[in-house]
N, C-alpha and C positions, 0 to 999 in steps of 0.2 A: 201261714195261710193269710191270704188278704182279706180281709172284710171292709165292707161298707154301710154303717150303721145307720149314720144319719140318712145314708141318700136309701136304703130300704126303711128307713120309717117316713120318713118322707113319700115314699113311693105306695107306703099306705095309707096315709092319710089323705093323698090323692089319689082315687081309685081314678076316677078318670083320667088325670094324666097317666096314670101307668098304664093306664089300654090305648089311651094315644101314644106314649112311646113303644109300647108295644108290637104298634101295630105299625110307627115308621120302620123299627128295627125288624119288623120281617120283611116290609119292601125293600129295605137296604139288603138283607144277607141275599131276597132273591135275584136282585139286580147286579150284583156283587160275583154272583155265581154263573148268571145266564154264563152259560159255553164256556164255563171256566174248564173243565174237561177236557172240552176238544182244544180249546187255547193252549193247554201246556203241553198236549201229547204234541200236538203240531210244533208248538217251540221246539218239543226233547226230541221229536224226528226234522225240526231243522238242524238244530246245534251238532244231533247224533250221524245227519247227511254231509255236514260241512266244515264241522270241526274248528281251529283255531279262528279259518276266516269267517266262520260264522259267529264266533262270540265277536269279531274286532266287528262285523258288519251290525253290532245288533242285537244278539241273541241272547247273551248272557243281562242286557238291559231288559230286555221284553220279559226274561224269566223271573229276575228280582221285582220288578213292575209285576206281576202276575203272583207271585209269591208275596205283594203285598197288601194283593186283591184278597187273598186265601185268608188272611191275619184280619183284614176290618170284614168279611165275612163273618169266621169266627169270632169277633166282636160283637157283631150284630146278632148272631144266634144266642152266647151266653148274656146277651142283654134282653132279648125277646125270651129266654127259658127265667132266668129273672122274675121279670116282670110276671111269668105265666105262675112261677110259682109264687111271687106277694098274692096276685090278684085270687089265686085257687083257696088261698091259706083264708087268705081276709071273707071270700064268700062259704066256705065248710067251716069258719070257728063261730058264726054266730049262730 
């Protein structure tokens, strides 16, 4: 398991930056997701309408492009659940 010590002590010892990172890391995961949904079902019914010539046109870039929208999304969530849990810890321990 990966840990990060210094950057979660760090991250208490500045409450406020950790509510401002916080708070960019949920505008990123929302910005990150707007229509991420309808983006891939519409990519898997091009590729699934058009088959080889739809990966050479395209298709298979837009999906790995999309699939790496899904990954700094889920970046930005376990960065924003992070931070939710320093700042909950640091305001119920005193």
């Amino acid at each position: 398991m990966v840990t990060f010590p210094h950057f979660v002590a760090w991250l208490r010892r500045h409450r406020w930056a950790c509510f401002g990172l916080m708070t960019l890391s949920f505008i990123a995961f929302g910005l990150l997701t707007l229509d991420l949904v309808r983006l891939v079902s519409s990519n898997a019914a091009f590729l699934s309408d058009n088959g080889w010539q739809g990966l050479q046109d395209g298709g298979l870039r837009q999906l790995l492009e999309l699939l790496v929208s899904c990954v700094g999304a889920m970046a930005a969530w376990l960065l924003f659940k992070l931070c939710e849990t320093v700042l909950i810890q640091s305001l119920t321990n005193k």
